[in-house]
C-alpha positions as CSV (number, residue, x, y, z in Angstrom):
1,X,-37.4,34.4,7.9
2,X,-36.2,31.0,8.1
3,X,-33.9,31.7,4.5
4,X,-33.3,35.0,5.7
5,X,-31.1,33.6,9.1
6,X,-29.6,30.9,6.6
7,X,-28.5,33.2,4.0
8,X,-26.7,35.4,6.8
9,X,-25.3,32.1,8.4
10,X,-23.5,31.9,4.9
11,X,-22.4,35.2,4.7
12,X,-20.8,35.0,8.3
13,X,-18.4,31.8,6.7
14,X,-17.2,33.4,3.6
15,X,-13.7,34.2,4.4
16,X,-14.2,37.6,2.3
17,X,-15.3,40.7,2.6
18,X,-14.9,42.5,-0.8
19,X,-17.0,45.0,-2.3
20,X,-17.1,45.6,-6.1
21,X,-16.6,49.5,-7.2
22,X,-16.0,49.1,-10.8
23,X,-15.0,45.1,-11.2
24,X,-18.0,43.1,-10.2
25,X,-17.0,40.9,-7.4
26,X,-18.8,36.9,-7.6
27,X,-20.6,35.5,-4.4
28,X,-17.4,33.3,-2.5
29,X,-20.2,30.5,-4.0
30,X,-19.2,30.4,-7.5
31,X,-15.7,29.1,-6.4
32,X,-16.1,26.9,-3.4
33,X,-15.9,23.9,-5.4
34,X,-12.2,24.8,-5.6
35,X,-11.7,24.6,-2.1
36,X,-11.1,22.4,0.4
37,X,-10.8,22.5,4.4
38,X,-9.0,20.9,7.4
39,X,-9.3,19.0,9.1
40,X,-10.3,15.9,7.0
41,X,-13.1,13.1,7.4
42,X,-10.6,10.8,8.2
43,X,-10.3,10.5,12.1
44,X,-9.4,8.2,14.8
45,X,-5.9,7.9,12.9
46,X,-2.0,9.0,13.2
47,X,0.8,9.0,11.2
48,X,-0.7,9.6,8.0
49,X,1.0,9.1,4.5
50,X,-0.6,10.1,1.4
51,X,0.0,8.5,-2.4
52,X,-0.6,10.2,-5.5
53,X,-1.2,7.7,-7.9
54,X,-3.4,8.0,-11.2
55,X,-6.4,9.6,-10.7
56,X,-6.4,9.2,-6.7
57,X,-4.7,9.5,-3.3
58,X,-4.4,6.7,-1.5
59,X,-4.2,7.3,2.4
60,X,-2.4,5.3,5.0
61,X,-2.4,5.5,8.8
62,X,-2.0,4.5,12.1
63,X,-5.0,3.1,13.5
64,X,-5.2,-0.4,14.0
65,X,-4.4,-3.3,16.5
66,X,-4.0,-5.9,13.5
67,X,-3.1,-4.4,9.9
68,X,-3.5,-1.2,8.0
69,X,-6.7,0.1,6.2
70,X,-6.0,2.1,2.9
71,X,-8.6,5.1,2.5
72,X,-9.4,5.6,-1.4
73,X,-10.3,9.1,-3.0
74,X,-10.5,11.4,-5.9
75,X,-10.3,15.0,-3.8
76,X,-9.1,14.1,-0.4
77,X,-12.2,15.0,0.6
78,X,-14.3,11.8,0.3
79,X,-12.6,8.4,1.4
80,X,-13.4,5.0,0.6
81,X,-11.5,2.2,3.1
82,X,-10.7,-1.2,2.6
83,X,-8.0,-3.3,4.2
84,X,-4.4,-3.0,2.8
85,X,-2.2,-5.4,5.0
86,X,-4.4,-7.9,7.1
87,X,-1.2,-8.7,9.6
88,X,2.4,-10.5,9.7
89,X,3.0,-13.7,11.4
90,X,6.1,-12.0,13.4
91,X,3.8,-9.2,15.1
92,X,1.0,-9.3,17.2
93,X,-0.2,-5.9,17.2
94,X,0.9,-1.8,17.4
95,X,0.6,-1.6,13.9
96,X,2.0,2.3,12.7
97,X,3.0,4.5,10.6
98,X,2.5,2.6,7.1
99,X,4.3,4.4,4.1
100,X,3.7,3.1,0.5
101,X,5.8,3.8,-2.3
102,X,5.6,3.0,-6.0
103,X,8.8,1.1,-7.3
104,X,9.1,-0.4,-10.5
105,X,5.7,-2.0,-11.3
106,X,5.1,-2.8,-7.4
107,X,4.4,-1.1,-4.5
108,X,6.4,-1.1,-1.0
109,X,5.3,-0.3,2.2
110,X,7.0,0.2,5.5
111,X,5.8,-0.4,8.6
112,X,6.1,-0.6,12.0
113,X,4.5,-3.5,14.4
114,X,5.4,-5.1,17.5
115,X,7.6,-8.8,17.7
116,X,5.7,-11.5,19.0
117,X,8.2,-13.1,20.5
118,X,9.4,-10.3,22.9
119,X,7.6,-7.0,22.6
120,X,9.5,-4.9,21.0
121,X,9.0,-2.5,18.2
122,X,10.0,-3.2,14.8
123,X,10.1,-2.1,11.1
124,X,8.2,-4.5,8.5
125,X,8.4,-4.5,4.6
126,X,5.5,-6.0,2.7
127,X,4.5,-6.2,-1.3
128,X,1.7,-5.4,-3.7
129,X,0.7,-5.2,-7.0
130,X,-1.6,-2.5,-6.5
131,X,-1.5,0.6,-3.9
132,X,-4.5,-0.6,-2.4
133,X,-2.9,-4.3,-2.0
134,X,-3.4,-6.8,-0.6
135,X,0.1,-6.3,0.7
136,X,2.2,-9.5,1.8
137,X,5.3,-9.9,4.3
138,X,8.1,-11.4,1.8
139,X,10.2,-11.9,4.4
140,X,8.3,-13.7,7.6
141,X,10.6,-11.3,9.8
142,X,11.2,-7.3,10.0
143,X,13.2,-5.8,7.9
144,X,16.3,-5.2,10.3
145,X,17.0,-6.3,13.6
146,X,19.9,-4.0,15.2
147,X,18.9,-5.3,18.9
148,X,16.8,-2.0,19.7
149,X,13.0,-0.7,19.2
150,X,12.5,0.5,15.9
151,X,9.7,3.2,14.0
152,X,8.8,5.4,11.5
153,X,10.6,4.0,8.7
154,X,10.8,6.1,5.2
155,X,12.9,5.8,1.8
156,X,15.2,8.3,0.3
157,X,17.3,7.9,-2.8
158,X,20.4,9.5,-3.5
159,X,21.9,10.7,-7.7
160,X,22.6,6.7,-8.5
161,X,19.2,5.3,-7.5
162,X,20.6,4.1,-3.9
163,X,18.1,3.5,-1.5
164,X,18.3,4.5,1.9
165,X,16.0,3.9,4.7
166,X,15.5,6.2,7.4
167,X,14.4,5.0,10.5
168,X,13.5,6.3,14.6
169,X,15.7,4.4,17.0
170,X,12.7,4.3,19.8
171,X,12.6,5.9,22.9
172,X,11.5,3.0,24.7
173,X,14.6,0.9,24.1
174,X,16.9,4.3,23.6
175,X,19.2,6.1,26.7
176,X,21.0,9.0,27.0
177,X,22.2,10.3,30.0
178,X,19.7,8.7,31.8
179,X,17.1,9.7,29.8
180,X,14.8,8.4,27.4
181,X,15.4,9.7,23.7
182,X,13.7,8.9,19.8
183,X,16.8,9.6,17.9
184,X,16.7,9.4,14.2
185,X,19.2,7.0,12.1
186,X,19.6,6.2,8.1
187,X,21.0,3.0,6.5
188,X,21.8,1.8,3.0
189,X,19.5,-0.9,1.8
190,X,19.6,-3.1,-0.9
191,X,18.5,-2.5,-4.7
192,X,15.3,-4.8,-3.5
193,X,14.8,-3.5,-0.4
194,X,15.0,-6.9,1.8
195,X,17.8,-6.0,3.6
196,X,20.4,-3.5,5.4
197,X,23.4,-3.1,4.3
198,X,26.6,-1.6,6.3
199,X,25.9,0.3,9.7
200,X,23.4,2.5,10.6
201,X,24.1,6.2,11.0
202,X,23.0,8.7,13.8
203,X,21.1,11.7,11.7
204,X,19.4,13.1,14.0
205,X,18.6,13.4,18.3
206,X,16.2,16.3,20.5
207,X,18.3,19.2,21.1
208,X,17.4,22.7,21.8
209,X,14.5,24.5,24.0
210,X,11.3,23.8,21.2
211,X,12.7,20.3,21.0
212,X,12.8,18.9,24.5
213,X,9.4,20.1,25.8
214,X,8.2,17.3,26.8
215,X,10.8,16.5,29.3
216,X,11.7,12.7,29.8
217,X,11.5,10.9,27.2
218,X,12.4,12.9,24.1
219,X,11.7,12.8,20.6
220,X,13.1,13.0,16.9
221,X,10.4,11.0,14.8
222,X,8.5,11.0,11.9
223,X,11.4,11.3,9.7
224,X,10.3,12.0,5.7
225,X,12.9,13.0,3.4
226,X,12.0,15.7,0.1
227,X,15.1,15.7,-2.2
228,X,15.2,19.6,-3.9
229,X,18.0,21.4,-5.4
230,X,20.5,18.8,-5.0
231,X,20.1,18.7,-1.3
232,X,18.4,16.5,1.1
233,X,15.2,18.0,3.3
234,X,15.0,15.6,6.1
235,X,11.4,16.6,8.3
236,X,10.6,14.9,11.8
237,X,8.5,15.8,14.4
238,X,9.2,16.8,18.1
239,X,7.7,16.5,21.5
240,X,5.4,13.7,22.5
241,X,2.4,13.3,20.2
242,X,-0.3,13.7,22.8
243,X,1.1,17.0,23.5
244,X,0.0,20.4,21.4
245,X,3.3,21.3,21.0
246,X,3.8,18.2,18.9
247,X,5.1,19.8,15.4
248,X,7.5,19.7,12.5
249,X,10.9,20.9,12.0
250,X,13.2,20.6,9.2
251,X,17.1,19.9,8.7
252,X,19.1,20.3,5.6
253,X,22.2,17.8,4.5
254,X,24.3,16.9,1.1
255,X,23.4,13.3,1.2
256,X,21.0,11.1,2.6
257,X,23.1,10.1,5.1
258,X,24.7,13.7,6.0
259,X,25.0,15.3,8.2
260,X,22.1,17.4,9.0
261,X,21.6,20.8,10.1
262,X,18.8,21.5,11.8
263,X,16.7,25.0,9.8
264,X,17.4,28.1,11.4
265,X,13.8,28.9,11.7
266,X,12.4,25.7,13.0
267,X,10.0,24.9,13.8
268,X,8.0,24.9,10.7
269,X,4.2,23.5,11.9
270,X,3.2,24.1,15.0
271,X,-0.3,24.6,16.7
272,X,-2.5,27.6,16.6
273,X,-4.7,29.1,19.3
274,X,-6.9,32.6,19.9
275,X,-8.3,34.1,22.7
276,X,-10.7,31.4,23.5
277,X,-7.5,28.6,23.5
278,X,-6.3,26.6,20.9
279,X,-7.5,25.8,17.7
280,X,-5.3,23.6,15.7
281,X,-3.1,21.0,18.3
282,X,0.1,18.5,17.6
283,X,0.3,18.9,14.1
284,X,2.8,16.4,13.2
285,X,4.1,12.9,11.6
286,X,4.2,14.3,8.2
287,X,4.4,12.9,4.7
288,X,5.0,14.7,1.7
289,X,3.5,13.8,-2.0
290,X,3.2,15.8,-5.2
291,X,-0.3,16.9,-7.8
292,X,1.1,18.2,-10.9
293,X,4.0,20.8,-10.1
294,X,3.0,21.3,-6.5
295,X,4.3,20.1,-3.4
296,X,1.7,19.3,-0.3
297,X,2.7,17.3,3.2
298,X,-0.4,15.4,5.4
299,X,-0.4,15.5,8.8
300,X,-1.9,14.8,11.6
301,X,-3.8,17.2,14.7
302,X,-5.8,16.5,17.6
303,X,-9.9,16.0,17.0
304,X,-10.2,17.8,20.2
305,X,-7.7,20.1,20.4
306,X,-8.4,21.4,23.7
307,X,-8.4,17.7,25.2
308,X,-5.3,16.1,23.3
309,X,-5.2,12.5,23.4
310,X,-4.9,9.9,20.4
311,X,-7.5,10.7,18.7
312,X,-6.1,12.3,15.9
313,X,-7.4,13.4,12.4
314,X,-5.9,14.0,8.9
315,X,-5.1,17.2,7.2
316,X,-3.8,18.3,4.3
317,X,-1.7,21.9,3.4
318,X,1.0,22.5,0.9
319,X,4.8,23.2,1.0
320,X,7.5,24.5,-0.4
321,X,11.1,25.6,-0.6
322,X,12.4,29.7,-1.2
323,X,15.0,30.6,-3.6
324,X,17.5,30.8,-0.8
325,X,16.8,27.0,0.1
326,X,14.6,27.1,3.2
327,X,11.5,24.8,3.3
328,X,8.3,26.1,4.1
329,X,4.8,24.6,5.3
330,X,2.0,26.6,4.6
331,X,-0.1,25.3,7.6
332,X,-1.6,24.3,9.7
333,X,-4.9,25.7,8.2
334,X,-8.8,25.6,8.9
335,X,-9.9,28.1,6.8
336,X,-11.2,26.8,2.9
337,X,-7.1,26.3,0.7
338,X,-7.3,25.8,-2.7
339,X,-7.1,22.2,-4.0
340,X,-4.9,21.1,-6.4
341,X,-4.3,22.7,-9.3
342,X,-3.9,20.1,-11.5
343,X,-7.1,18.7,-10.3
344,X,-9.1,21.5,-10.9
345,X,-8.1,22.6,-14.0
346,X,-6.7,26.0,-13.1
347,X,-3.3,27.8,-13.0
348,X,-1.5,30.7,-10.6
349,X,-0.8,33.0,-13.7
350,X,0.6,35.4,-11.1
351,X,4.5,33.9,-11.7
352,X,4.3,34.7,-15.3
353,X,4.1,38.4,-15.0
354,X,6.8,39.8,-16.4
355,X,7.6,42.7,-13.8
356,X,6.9,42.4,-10.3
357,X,8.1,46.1,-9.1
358,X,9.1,46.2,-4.9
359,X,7.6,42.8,-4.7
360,X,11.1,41.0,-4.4
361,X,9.6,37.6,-4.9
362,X,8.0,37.4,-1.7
363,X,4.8,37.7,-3.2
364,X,4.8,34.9,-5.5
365,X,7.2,32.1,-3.6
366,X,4.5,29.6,-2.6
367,X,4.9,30.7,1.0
368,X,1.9,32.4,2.0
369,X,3.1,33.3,5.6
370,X,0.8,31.0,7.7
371,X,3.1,30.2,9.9
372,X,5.6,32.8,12.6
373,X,8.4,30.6,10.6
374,X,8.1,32.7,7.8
375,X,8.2,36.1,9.1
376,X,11.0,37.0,7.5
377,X,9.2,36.3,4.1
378,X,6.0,39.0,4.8
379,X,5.8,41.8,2.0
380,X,5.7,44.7,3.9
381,X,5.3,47.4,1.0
382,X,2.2,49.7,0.4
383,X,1.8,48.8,-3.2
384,X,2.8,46.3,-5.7
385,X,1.7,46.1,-9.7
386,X,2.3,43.4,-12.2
387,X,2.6,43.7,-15.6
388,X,1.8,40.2,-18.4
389,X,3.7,40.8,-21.7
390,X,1.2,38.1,-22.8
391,X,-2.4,38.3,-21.6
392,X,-3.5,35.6,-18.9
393,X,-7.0,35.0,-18.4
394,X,-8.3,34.9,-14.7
395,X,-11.3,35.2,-12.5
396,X,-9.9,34.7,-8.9
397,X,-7.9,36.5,-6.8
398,X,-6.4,35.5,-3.3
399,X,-4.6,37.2,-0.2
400,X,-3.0,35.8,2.2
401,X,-2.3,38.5,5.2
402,X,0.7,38.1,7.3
403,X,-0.3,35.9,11.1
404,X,-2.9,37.8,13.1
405,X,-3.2,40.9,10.8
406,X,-6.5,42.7,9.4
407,X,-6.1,43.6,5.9
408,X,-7.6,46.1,3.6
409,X,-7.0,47.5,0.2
410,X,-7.9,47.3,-3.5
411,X,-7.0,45.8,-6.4
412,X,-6.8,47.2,-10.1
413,X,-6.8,45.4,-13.3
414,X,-6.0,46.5,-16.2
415,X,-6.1,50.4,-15.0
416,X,-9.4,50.7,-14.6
417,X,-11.6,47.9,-13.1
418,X,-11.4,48.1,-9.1
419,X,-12.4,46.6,-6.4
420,X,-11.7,46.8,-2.5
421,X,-11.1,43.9,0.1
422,X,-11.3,43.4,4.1
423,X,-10.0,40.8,6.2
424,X,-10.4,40.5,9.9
425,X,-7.4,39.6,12.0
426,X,-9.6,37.1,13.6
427,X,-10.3,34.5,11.3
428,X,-9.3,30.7,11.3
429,X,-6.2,29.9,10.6
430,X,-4.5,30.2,6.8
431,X,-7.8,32.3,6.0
432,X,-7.2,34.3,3.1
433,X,-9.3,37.4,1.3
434,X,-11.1,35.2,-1.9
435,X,-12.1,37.8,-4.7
436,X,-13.5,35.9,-7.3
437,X,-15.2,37.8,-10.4
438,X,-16.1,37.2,-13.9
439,X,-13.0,35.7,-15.9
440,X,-11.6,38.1,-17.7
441,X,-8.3,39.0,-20.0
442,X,-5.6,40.6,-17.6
443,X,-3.0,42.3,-18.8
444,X,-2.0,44.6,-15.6
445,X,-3.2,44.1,-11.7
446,X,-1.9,46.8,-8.8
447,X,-2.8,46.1,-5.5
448,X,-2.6,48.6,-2.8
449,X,-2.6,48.1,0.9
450,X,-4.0,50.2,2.9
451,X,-3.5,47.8,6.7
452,X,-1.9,45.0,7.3
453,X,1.0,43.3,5.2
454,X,0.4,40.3,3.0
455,X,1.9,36.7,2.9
456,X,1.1,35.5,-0.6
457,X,-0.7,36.5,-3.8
458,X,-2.2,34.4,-6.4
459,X,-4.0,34.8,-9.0
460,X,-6.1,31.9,-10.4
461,X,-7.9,31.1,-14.0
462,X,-8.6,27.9,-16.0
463,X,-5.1,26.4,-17.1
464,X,-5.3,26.3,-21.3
């Protein structure tokens, strides 16, 4: 009896419901090494910044009185901490937001800490040899001193190799109109990154209804710059952090410096609820880093989302930009995401088909329609086939459904082997129908929808 109510306890997690007519469809077992869930076992942190580097991701974060940790791993699923930065002699304490970044044969990170002297906020630079440091203050100051409270300090480089560091003037020490604002501001640096050079510029300040939530003060923080397509992606967060309506928006300029327009569609990661309140809360202070060819931000939400507070935790989902130049996030998710590719050893063969009939891209952009953002990137057809001039092997097939949809159909490879698939509308968020089956050669697949619409399609075997 005992394996009996354990066995149905598994059943009730898969995020599937599939049954095989004439393709034999796998137990979600067989696969779930491939996947990986939010949030994290990293918690008790903010601000968290992610490095690809070798073999492993090295994780920084808020979450310290004295010093940074650095959190070690393989999968981002496991962590190993030691101690990265120990402390400056100009701060005592309100260590945040650490960002690392490899340049050259050393590594950088940014910082922010507060001045001994008088309290205020400030952005450090230290120095290492290896990401996980020790990491030492070159300079026995911060960075920059422009006679205000600064945070959240990230790099950018422009065509020539410029850098350019963009920074949060702080709310604390920044007025407008009476009001407390976080406005964010950019500023060339030097080829060594020890010091300013010229005047900062204003990028960025709160504006609109999403943005100014939170009343007095206001905030444009977490700034992280993606460079794609010749243009500059600039990603803060808004609202106060404590707050579930702390999430991340996007603008767009020609340089690092601008100006910036904010994305139509913003904001891009915000929280999630259902009818028994909310599930994912103040997903925000992203950084973005890249596994092979694909793109994936970190973030952090609130371990208790329906008490929000400063206890935070890290998460992982990926990103993305569509052909007409709008950036995506495909979070915030709970339910099991695929890990890296490139780390697994498997490929999306779905892009290589060679015809794609009524599916206008929308089916294979990386944007599998998590979030309301991308509503206008839902395929809404009834039916859509591929066709691979060259055979692809696969053995695992994934549907994203469009937000808060049930989702039914089958899928047919090859013209003969079928098999049907059901998704409930009320599942944790980003979950997905996973069809996973024998590998096999694939030289055709139709799938046919009989409710809902879908976000994304993939289509997954071992990379040659």
């Amino acid at each position: 009896m005992r394996n009996m109510l354990i066995l149905l306890s598994v059943l009730l997690l898969l995020p599937l419901s599939a049954q095989g007519e004439n393709l034999r469809v796998l137990d979600y077992s067989a696969v779930k090494n491939r996947f990986v869930s939010n949030p994290r076992d990293v918690k008790d942190i903010g601000d968290p910044f992610v490095l690809a580097e070798g073999s492993g991701y090295y994780l920084f974060a808020t979450g310290g009185s004295i010093g940074f940790n650095v959190w070690r791993s393989g999968n981002l699923r496991t962590f190993e901490k030691s101690k990265a930065l120990k402390k400056v002699n100009w701060a005592s304490g309100d260590y945040w937001a650490p960002e690392v970044y490899k340049v050259g044969e050393q590594y950088v990170m940014l910082f922010t800490a507060r001045m001994r002297e008088n309290g205020s906020l400030r952005t450090g630079v230290a120095f290492a040899s290896s990401p996980q440091g020790p990491y030492e203050d070159p300079l026995g100051k911060p960075l920059m001193d422009f006679g205000y409270a600064t945070i959240d300090a990230t790099l950018s480089w422009d065509d020539a190799g410029n850098p350019y560091l963009i920074y949060v003037r702080d709310c604390s020490e920044n007025f407008e109109n009476g009001r407390q604002e976080s406005h964010i501001y950019g500023v060339r640096l030097s080829d060594d990154l020890l010091s300013v050079q010229g005047d900062p510029v204003l990028l960025l300040k709160p504006e609109g209804e999403w943005e100014t939530r939170s009343g007095d003060p206001l905030w444009n923080e977490g700034p992280a710059v993606v460079k794609h397509d010749g243009k500059y992606y600039l990603f803060y967060s808004v609202n106060g952090y404590w707050m579930k309506e702390y999430s991340v928006s996007v603008a767009v300029a020609d340089a690092p410096l601008g100006p910036y327009t904010k994305q139509e569609n913003n904001p891009l990661l915000v929280y999630a609820e259902n009818e028994k309140g909310v599930t994912v809360s103040g997903p925000g202070h992203n950084a973005f880093f890249t596994v092979g060819d694909e793109l994936f931000t970190s973030y952090h939400t609130h371990t208790y989302p329906q008490a929000p507070s400063g206890n935070r935790q890290l998460c992982v989902d990926r990103a993305g930009f569509h052909a007409d130049g709008t950036a995506f996030i495909n979070g915030p998710t709970l339910a099991p995401q695929l890990r890296p590719l490139k780390e697994i050893g498997c490929r999306n063969v779905l892009p290589l088909a060679a015809c794609a009939r009524d599916a206008q891209g929308l089916l294979t952009d990386g944007d599998y329609c998590i979030s309301a953002a991308s509503e206008a990137y839902i395929w809404r057809g009834s039916s859509v086939s591929y066709r691979w001039d060259e055979p692809v092997s696969a053995d695992l097939l994934i549907i994203y459904p469009a937000p808060g949809q049930a989702l039914s159909g089958k899928v047919t490879f090859n013209g003969t082997l079928t098999a049907s698939f059901s998704l409930p509308a009320d599942g944790k968020p980003g979950q997905a129908v996973i069809l996973p089956f024998k590998a096999r050669t694939v030289s055709e697949m139709r799938v046919e929808f009989q409710t809902g619409a879908a976000g994304e399609i993939l289509l997954i075997g071992e990379a040659p």
